[in-house]
VOGU-3710 file (C-alpha; in Angstrom, 3 decimals, decimal comma):
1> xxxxxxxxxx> 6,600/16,194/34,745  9,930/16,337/36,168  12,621/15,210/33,743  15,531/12,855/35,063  18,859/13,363/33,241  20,052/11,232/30,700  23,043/9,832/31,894  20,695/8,544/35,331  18,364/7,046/32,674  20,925/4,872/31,206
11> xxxxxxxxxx> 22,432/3,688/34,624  18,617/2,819/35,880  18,014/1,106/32,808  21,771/-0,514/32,671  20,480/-1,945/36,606  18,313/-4,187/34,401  21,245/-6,206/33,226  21,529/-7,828/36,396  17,972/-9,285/35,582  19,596/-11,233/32,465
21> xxxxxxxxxx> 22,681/-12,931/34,476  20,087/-14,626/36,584  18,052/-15,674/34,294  20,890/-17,294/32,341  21,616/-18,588/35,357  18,573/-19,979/35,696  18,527/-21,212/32,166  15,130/-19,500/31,474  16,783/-16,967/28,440  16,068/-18,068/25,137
31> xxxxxxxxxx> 18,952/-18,783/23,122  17,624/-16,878/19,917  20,244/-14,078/18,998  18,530/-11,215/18,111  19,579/-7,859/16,261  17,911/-4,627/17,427  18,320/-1,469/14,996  17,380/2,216/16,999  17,084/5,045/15,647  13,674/6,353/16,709
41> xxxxxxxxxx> 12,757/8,487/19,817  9,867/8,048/22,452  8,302/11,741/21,378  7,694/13,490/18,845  9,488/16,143/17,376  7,754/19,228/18,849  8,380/17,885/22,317  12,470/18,702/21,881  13,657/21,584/22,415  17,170/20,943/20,436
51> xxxxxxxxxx> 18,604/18,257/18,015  20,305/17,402/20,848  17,370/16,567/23,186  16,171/14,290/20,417  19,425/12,396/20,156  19,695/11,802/23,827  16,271/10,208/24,001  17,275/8,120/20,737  19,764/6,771/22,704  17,487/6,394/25,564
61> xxxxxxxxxx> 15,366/4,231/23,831  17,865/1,930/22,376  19,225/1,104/25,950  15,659/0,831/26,748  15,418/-2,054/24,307  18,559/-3,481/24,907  18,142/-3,975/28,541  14,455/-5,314/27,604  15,966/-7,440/25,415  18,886/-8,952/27,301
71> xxxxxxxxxx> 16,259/-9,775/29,995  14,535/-12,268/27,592  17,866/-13,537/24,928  21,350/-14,645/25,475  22,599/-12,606/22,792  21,360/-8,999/21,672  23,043/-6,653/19,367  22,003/-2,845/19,341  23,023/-1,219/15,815  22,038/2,613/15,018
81> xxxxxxxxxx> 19,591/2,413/11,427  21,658/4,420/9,775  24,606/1,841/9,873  22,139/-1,022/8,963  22,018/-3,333/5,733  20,034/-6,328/5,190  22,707/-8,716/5,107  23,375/-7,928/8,754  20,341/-9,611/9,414  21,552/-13,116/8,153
91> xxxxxxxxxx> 23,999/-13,875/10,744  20,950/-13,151/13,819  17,624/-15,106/14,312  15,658/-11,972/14,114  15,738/-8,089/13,522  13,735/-6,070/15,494  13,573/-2,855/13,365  12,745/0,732/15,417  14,576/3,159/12,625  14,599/3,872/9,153
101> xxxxxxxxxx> 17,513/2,966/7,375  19,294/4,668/4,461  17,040/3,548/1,623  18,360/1,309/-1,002  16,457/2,594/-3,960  15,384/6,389/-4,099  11,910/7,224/-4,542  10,927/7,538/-8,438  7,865/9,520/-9,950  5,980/8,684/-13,358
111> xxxxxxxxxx> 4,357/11,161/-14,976  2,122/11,951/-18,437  2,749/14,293/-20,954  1,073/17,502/-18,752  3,453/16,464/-16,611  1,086/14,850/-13,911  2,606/11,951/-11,711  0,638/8,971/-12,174  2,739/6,648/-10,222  4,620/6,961/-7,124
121> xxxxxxxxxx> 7,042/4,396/-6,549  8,259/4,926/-2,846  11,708/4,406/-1,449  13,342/0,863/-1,155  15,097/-0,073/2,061  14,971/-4,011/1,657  14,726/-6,117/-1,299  12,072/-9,064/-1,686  14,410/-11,941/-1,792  14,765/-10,762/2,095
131> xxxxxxxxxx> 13,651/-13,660/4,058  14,992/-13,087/7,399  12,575/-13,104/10,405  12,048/-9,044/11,396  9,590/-7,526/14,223  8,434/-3,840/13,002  7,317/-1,409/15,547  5,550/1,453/14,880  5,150/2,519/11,572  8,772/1,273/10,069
141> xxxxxxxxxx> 6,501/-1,630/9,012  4,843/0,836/6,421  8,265/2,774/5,750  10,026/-0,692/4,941  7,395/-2,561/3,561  5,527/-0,341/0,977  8,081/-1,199/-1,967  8,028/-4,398/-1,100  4,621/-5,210/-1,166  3,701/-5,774/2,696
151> xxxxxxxxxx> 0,164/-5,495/4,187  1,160/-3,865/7,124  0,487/-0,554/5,348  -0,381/2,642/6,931  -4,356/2,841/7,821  -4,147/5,202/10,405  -0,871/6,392/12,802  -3,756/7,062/15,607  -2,885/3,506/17,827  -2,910/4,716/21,641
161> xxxxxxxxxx> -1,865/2,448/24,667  -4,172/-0,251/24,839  -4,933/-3,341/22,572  -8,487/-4,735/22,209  -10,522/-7,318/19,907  -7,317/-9,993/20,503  -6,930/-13,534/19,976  -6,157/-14,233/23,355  -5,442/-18,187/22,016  -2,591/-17,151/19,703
171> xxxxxxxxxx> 0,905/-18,638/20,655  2,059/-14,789/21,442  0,170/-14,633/24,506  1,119/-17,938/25,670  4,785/-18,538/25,314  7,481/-19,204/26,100  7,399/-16,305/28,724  4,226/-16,271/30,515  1,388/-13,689/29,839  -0,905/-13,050/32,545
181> xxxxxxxxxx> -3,395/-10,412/31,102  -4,703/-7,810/33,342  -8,036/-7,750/31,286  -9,904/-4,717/32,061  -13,582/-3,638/30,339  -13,521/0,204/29,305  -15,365/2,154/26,488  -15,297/1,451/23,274  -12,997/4,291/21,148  -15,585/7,073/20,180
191> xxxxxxxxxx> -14,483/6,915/16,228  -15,354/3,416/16,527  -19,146/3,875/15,578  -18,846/5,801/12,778  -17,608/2,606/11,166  -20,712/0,598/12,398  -21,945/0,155/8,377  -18,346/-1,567/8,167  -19,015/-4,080/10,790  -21,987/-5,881/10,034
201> xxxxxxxxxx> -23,312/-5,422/13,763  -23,929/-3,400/16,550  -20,736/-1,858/17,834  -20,410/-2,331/21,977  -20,350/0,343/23,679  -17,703/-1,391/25,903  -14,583/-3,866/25,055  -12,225/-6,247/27,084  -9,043/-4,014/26,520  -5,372/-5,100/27,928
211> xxxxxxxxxx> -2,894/-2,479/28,622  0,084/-2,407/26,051  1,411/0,672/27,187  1,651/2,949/30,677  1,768/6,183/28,183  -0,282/6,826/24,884  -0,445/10,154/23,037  -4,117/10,952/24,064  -3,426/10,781/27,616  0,800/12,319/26,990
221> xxxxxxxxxx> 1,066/15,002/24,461  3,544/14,382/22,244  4,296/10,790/23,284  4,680/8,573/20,130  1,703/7,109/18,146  1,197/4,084/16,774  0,130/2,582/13,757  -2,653/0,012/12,538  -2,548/-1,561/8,931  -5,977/-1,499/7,101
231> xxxxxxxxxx> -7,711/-5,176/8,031  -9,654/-5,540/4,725  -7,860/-8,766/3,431  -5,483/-8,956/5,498  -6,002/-12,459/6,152  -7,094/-13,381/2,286  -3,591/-15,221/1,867  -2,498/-17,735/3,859  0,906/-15,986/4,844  -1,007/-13,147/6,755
241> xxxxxxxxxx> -3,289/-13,279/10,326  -4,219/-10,882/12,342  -3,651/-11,018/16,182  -5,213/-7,900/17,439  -6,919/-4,577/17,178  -6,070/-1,490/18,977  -7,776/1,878/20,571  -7,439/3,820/17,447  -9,387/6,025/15,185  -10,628/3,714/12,755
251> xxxxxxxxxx> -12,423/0,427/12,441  -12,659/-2,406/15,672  -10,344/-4,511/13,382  -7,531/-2,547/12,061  -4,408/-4,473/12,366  -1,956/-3,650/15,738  -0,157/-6,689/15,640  -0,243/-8,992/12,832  1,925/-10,857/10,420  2,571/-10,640/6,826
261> xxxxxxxxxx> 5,032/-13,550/5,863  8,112/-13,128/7,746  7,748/-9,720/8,811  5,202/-9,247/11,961  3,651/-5,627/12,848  4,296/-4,053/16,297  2,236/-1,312/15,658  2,197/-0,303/19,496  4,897/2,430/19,611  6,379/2,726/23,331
271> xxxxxxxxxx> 9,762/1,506/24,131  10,051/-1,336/26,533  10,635/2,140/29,251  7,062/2,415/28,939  5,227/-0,757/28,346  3,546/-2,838/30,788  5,755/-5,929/31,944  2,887/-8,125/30,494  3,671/-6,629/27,152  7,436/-6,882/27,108
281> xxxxxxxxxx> 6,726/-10,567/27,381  4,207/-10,360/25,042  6,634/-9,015/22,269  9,576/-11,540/23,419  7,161/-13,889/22,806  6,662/-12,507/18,869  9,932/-12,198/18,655  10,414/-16,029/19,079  6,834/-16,766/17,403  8,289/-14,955/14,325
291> xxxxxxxxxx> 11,797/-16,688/14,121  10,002/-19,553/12,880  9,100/-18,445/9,883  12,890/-18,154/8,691  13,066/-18,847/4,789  9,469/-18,601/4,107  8,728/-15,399/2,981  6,025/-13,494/1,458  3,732/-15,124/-1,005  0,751/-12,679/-1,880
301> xxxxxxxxxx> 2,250/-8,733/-2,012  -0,136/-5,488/-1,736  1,950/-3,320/-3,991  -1,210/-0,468/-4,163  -2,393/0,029/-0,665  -5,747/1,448/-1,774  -6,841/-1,186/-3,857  -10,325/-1,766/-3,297  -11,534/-5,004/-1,789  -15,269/-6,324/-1,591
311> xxxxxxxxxx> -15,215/-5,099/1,982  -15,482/-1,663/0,340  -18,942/-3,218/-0,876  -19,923/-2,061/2,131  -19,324/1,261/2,214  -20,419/1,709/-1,451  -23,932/0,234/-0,299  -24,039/2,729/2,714  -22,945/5,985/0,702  -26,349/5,068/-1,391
321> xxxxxxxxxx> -28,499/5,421/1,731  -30,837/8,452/2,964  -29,319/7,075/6,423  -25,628/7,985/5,261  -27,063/11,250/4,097  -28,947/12,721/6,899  -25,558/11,373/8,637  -23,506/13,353/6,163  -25,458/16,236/6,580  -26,197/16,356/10,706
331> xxxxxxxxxx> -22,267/16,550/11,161  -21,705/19,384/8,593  -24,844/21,299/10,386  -22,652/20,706/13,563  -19,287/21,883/12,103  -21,256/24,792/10,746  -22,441/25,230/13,493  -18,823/25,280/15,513  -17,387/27,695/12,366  -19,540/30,198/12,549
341> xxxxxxxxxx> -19,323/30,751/16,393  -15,533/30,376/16,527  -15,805/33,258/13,624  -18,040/35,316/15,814  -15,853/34,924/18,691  -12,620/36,038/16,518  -14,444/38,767/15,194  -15,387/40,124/18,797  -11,649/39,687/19,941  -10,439/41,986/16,610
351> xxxxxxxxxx> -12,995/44,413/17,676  -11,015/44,594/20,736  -7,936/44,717/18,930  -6,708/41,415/20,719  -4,104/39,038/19,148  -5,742/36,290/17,298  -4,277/32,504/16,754  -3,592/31,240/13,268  -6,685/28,991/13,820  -8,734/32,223/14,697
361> xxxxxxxxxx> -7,410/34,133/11,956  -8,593/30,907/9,669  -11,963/30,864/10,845  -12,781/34,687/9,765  -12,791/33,847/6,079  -15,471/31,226/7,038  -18,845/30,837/5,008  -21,450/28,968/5,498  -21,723/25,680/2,722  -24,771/25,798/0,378
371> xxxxxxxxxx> -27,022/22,278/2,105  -26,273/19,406/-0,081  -29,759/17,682/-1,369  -30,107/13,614/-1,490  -29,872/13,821/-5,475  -26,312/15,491/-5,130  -25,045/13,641/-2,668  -26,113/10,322/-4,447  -24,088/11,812/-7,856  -21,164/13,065/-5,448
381> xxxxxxxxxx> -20,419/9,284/-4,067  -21,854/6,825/-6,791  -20,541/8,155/-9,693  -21,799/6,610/-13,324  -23,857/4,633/-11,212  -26,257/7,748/-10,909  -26,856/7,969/-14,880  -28,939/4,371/-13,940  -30,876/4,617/-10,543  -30,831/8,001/-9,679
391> xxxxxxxxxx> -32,509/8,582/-6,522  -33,883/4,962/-5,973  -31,480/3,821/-3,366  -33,559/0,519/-3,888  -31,625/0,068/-6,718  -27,990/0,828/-5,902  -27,852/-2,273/-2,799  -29,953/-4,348/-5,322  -27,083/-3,821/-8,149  -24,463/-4,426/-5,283
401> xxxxxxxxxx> -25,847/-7,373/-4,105  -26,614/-9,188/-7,206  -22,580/-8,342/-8,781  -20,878/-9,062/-5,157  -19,449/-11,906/-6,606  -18,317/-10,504/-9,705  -16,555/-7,214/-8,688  -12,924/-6,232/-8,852  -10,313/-3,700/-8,393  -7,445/-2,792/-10,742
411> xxxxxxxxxx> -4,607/-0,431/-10,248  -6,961/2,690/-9,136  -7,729/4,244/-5,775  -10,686/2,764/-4,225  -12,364/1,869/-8,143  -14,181/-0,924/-8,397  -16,041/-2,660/-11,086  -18,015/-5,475/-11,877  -15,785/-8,033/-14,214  -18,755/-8,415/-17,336
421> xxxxxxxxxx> -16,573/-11,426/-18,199  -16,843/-13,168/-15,319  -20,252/-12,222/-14,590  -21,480/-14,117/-18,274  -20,338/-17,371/-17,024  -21,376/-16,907/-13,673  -19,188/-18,082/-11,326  -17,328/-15,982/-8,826  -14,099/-14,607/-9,207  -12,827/-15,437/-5,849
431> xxxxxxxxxx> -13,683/-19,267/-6,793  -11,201/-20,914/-8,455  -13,973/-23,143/-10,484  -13,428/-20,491/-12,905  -10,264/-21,572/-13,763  -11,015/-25,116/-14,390  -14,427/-22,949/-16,735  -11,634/-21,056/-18,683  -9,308/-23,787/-18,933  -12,169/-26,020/-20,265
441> xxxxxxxxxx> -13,429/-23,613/-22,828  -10,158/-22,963/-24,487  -9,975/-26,804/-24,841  -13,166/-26,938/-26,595  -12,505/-23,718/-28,270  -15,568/-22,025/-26,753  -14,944/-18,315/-26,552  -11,444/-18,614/-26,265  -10,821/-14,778/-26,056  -13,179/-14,402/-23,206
451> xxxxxxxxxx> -11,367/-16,882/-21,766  -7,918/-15,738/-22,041  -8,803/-12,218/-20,858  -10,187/-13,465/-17,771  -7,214/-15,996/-16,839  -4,643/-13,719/-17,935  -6,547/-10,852/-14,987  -6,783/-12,933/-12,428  -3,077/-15,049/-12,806  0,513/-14,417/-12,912
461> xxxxxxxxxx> 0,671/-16,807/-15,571  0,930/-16,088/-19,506  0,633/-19,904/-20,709  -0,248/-20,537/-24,279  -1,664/-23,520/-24,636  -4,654/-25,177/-22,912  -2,243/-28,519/-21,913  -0,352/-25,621/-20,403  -2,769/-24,262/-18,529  -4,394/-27,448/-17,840
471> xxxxxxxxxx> -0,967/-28,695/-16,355  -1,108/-26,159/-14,247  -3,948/-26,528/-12,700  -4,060/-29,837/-12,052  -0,626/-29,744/-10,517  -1,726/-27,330/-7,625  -5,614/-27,007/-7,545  -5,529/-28,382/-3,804  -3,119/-25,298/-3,314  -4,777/-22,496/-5,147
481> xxxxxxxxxx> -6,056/-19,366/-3,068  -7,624/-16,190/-4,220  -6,093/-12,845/-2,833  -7,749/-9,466/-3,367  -5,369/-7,522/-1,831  -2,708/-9,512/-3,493  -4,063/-7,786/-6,764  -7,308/-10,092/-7,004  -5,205/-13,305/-8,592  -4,927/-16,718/-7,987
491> xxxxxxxxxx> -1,599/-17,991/-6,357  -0,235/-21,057/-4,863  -0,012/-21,718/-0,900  3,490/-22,590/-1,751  6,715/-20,432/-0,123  9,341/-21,816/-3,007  10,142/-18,611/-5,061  10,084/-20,646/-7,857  6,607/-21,635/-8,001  4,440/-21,508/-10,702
501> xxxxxxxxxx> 1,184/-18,685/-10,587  3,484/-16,541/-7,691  6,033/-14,776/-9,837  4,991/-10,734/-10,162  7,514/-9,892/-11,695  5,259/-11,331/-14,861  2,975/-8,829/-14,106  4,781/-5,840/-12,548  6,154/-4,550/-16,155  2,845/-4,390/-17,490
511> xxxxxxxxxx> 1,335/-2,766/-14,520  4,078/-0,333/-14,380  3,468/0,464/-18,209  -0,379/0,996/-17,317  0,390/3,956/-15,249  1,917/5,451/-18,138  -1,195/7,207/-19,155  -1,009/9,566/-22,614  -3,646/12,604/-22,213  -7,179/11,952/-23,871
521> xxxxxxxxxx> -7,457/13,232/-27,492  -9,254/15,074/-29,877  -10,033/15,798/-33,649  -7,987/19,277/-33,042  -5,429/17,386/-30,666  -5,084/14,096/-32,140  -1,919/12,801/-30,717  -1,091/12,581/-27,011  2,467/11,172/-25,759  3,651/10,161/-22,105
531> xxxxxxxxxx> 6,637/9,139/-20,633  7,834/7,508/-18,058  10,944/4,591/-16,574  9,487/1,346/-15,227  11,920/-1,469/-13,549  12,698/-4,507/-15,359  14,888/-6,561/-13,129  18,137/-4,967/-12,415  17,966/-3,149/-15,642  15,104/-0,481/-16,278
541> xxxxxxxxxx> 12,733/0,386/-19,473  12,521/3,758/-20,668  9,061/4,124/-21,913  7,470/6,394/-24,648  3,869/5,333/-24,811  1,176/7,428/-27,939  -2,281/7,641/-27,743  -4,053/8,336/-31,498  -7,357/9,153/-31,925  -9,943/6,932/-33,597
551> xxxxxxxxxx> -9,776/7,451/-36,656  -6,269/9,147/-36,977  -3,093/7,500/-37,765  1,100/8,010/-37,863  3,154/6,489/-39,750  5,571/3,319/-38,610  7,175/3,338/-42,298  7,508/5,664/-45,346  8,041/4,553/-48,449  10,322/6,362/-51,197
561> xxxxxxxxxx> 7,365/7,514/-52,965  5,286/8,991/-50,225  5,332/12,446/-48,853  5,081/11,433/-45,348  6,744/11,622/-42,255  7,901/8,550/-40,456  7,778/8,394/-36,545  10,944/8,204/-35,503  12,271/8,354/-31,330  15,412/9,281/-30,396
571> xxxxxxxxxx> 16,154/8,489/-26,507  19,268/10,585/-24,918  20,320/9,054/-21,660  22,831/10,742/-18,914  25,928/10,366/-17,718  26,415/6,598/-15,490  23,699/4,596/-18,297  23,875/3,171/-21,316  21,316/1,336/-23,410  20,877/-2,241/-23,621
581> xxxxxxxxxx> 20,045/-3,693/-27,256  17,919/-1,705/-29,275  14,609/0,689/-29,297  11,826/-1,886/-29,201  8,803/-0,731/-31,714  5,258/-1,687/-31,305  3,410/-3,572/-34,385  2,056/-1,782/-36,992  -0,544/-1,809/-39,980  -0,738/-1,851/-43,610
591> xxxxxxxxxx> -1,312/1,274/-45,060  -1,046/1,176/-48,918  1,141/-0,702/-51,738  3,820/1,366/-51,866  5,173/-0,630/-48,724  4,140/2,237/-46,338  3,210/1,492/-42,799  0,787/2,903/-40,074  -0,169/3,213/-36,234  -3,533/3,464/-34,873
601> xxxxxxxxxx> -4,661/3,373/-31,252  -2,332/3,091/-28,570  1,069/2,078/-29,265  4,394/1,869/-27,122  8,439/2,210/-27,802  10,665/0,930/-25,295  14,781/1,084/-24,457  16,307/-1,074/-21,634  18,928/0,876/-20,191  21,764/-0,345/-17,641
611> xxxxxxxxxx> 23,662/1,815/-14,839  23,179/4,336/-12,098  23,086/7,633/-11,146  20,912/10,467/-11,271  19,895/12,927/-14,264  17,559/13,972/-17,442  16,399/10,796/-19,583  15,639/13,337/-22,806  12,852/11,052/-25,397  12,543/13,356/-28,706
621> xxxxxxxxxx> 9,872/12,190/-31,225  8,861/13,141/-34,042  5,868/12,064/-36,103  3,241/13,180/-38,904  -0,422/12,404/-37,667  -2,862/11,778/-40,516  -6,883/10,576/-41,053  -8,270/9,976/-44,435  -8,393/13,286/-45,835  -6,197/15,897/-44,178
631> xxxxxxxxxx> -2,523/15,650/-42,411  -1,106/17,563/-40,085  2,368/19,119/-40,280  4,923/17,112/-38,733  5,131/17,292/-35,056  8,796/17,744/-33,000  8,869/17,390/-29,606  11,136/16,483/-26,359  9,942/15,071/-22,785  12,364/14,837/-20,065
641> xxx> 12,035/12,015/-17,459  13,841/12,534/-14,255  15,870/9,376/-12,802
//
């Protein structure tokens, strides 16, 4: 491909400015004002041969978007990423982000006493108060929206050039600048059918497609991919739709374009240099669609992108199948199949002494993979489920289909359970009858436990009271939805920030303390600590959680008299923070008359600390673990938390 120059790239696309002065002319621009932040390139990185290639064609796409967008608005600003804030975005109708920004918030890591991370909390570039109308494209959807809690998270960055599976009535394909869309009918993506079990019916074996793009990276090595969000409940909040699939590598509905509150997901990644002219319309026309929803926000937030929904059902039900495993099984007979000649073939060229590739040299140290049987593939993908059916996949789609209405996910990758709770009284917990159940028993004082355990899951709320509850209720039942993805709670269809049932922030401490996980115990290791630093606000916890065996116990208080020693935690913090009120202490139990104190179970210490900065948090405790006849000598130790 021959390569014009840079500086003749910016005066062609410059030549496009003339296109804007007659439409204003003409009075056909829209008068939105529109902020465009660059910072991305058309290619990938292996396709420059120099830093300074890759700038050039940065720039080369932002002129590419600014000429696209003066064509269509009356006023366009063109800012690198790396000179972008939020606030910018409050004096323009919408941001069109194509760069990644300086983040806000460095990423933080969480991690137990072995020092394994057990949460990941990713980089912040925007904070959730932002309510400014923003177009993503690409992927910067997933880069600005994981800490936030957007659904346009990453399912696959495999979108090519063409869109598919749209909803040709939605208002982006009909205005204000006309769409006419060259339809054409062409094969249905290959990876497509291996997702059949997914879709509930026959996949086509052709689509109606429209052209978003004149390159993609299947046809134009090293152009830039795309990305599509996962579609499982996408739409199970009333701030979110999806508009359209895309030729990609996973399901027929993965999300290319969609909308999560204010934000919507471009997930086609060409510049307006190579779209079609139908799509630069089409994304003018999202550009104003989006505008509209200035001040309204995001109402249900997907904080844990792999949080099972009862779409994974589905898949659970086929992975139980002898159809799944002869599946399994025919496509590791054909990669076996592949390995072993690729090996032979490397083997041959040593003989000859010829140069081998890296993937050559790989495939030499290949060995054929013992055959899986039925029985081990069944323990492989259903887990504890095995212990009860076995072999009898009978059994497994029976036990899914009589507890579809009762399962749900908590903060785990791809777990999901069946609620026993919920199950008793019979009523699903997508259905918010169960509320009005659990607000009735507790005032009749009918198993008021159960009932507390199952509105305090599946709410934001931490009411009291029944009247509390009941006011509740009442007050918005005609506005109550149930969102899985959202973290399988009920919430309000309300946008005011202030409403009732929508606050996570009720809920985000103690999620953030549940990935604090201590290590399991033993009789010989009785005592397990983690630590960890969870958010609270604009302040942040420092957390020292301790696990005790059953049956063991340390002590909360000594008395004079007693021999033992008292659990005490000393919390070190470095330089830019300083601790906020006092160590908070979990409740303990009586232990004997002398006044003495214990702690059983799980218990957890807490310090809010203030400032900024990076550094050691250093969390020294000491304790004496005991059971009813022996104690062991008193225990010193030190855990450092990065922050």
């Amino acid at each position: 491909m021959k390569r014009i120059t840079f500086q003749i790239a910016v005066l062609l696309l410059s030549l496009c400015c003339f296109v804007p002065a007659m439409a204003q002319k003409n009075g056909s621009l829209n008068n939105l004002s529109v902020l465009y932040v660059g910072g991305s390139a058309n290619w990938e990185n292996d396709a420059f041969k120099t830093p300074e290639d890759k700038a050039k064609d940065v720039q080369r796409r932002m002129a590419s978007f600014e000429a696209m967008l003066k064509q269509h608005f009356s006023n366009v600003k063109v800012v690198d990423a790396k000179g972008y804030t939020q606030d910018m975005s409050n004096t323009y109708d919408v941001t069109v982000i194509d760069g990644t920004p300086k983040p806000i918030a460095e990423r933080q890591m969480i991690k137990d006493a072995k020092g394994n991370v057990t949460k990941y909390i990713p980089p912040a570039y925007l904070t959730e108060s932002f309510n400014r109308p923003v177009v993503f494209i690409g992927e910067t959807g997933e880069k600005l929206g994981r800490s936030i809690g957007l659904k346009l998270d990453w399912y696959c960055l495999c979108l090519d050039a063409y869109a598919h599976s749209f909803r040709k009535e939605h208002p982006i394909f009909k205005g204000p600048f006309p769409v006419k869309m060259t339809i054409e009918q062409k094969a249905t993506p290959e990876d497509a059918f291996h997702y059949e079990y997914f879709m509930g019916k026959p996949t086509p074996k052709t689509l109606p497609m429209w052209r978003v793009q004149t390159k993609g990276y299947v046809t134009d090595k090293g152009f830039r991919i795309g990305m599509v969000a996962r579609p499982w409940g996408f739409e199970d909040s009333p701030d979110a739709e999806s508009i359209s699939s895309g030729v990609c590598a996973k399901t027929l509905d993965a999300v290319a374009l969609g909308r999560h509150g204010n934000f919507f997901h471009w997930g086609f990644a060409a510049s307006p240099e190579y779209m079609t002219a139908e799509a630069q319309n089409v994304l003018a026309n999202a550009i104003v669609y989006i505008s509209k929803f200035k001040d309204k926000g995001v109402i249900a937030r997907k904080y844990l992108d792999r949080r099972a929904t009862k779409e994974y059902l589905k898949e659970r039900k086929y992975l139980a199948t002898k159809e799944a495993f002869d599946s399994y099984a025919e496509m590791d007979l054909k990669f076996d199949q592949q390995m072993l000649a690729a090996k032979k073939e490397a083997e041959e060229k040593k003989v000859r002494n010829e140069k081998l590739t890296e993937r050559e040299e790989q495939s030499l140290s290949y060995q054929t993979q013992p055959k899986q049987t039925f029985e081990g593939f069944l323990k492989k993908n259903q887990k504890e489920l095995f212990n009860k059916f076995s072999t009898n996949s009978a059994a497994y789609l029976k036990y899914y289909d009589e507890n579809k209405d009762y399962f749900y996910s908590e903060d785990a990758s791809y777990v999901i359970t069946v609620d026993e709770d919920v199950k008793s009284l019979g009523i699903p917990n997508t259905d918010k009858r169960l509320l009005e159940k659990c607000i009735a028993m507790l005032e009749k004082g009918q198993d008021t436990e159960k009932a507390k355990r199952i509105l305090g899951r599946y709410t934001l709320l931490d009411y009291k009271t029944a009247g509390e509850w009941r006011n509740w209720y009442e007050k918005n039942k005609s506005k109550i939805f149930f969102t899985e993805t959202g973290g399988y709670y009920f919430m309000v269809n309300s946008y005011d920030k202030d409403t009732e049932g929508n606050n996570y922030k009720k809920k985000s401490t103690e999620v953030s303390y549940n990935q604090i996980k201590p290590a399991e115990t033993n009789d010989n290791n009785a005592v397990s600590v983690a630590t960890g630093i969870v958010d609270k606000g604009a302040n942040k916890e420092v957390v020292v959680k301790v696990r005790i065996h059953p049956g063991y116990h340390i002590y909360a208080f000594v008395a004079d008299v007693d021999p033992y020693t008292q659990t005490a935690i000393k919390i070190s913090l470095p330089e830019g923070y300083a601790k906020v009120g006092d160590l908070k202490k979990p409740s303990f139990k009586y232990f004997s008359d002398s006044g003495t104190t214990i702690y059983e179970d799980e218990i957890m210490f807490t310090q809010e600390i203030s400032g900024s900065g990076k550094g050691a948090v250093t969390c020294a405790i000491s304790y004496q673990c005991c059971d009813t006849h022996i104690c062991f000598p008193p225990v010193n130790k030190s855990y450092e938390i990065q922050i």
